[in-house]
N, C-alpha and C positions, 0 to 999 in steps of 0.2 A: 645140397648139391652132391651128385658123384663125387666129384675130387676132393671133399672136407674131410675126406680120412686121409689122402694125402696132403694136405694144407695140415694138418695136426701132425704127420710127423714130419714134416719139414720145422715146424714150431718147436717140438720136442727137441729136433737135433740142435735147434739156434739157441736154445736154452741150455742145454749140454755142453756147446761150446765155448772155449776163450774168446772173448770179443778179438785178445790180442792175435790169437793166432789165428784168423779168421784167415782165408786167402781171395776171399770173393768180397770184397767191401764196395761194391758197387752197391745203389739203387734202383730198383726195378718195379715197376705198377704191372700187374697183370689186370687183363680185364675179360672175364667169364661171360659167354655168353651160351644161350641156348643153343638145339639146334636151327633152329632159323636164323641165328646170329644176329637175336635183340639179347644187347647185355641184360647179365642178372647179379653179379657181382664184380666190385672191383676191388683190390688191394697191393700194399706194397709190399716188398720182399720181407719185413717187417714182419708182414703177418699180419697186421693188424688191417680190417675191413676199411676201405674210404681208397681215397685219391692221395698221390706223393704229391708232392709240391715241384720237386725238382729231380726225377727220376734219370738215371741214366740211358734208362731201357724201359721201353713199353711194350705189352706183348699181349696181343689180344686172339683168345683161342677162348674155342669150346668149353665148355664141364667136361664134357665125354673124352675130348681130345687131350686134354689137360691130365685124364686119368691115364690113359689109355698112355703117356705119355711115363706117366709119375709109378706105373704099377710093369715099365719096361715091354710093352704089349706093345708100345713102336717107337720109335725113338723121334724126336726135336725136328731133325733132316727131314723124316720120312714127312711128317705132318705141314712143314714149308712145303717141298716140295709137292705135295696136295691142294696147295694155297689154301690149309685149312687154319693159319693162322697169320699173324701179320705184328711183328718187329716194327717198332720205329725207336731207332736210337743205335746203342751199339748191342752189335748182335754178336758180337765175338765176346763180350762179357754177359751176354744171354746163355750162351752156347757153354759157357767152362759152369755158370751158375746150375745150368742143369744136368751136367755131369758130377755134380758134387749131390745134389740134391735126388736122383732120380733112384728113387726107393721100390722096393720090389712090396707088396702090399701083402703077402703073406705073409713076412715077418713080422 
């Protein structure tokens, strides 16, 4: 997938971190899809590839969007607003998780 160089360092930074001083401890399932929009992968904030059990937030978007999102080429809002991805749960702890998480992909 496009977005597995952002999915790696989102993993890097969760590994880097204090569990304790975490400020997002929420659970979230994203769910990747192509652009036709048949899933091609799912996972949890975690990191880890599969389905949460009891996720706070689901968020099902593109590869491409997902990038485009994760490398600051457009932001969370813009790609809602497109209805190019779709929330179920709480989206105000979707929204602070990707302001912490949203990586520039040259560095």
């Amino acid at each position: 997938m496009k977005s597995d160089e952002i999915i790696e360092k989102i993993r890097s930074k969760l590994k880097e971190s204090d569990p304790a001083r975490r400020t997002v401890v929420n659970t979230f399932q994203f769910n990747f899809t192509d652009a036709d929009g048949i899933l091609i992968k799912s996972m949890a904030l975690d990191i880890y590839e599969g389905s949460a059990a009891s996720a706070d937030a689901q968020v099902t978007i593109s590869d491409e969007d997902f990038y485009l999102v994760g490398t600051k080429q457009k932001s969370f809002q813009e790609i809602l607003q497109q209805e190019k991805a779709k929330i179920d749960g709480d989206e105000e702890a979707i929204n602070k998780m990707l302001e912490k998480f949203r990586i520039n992909s040259k560095n």
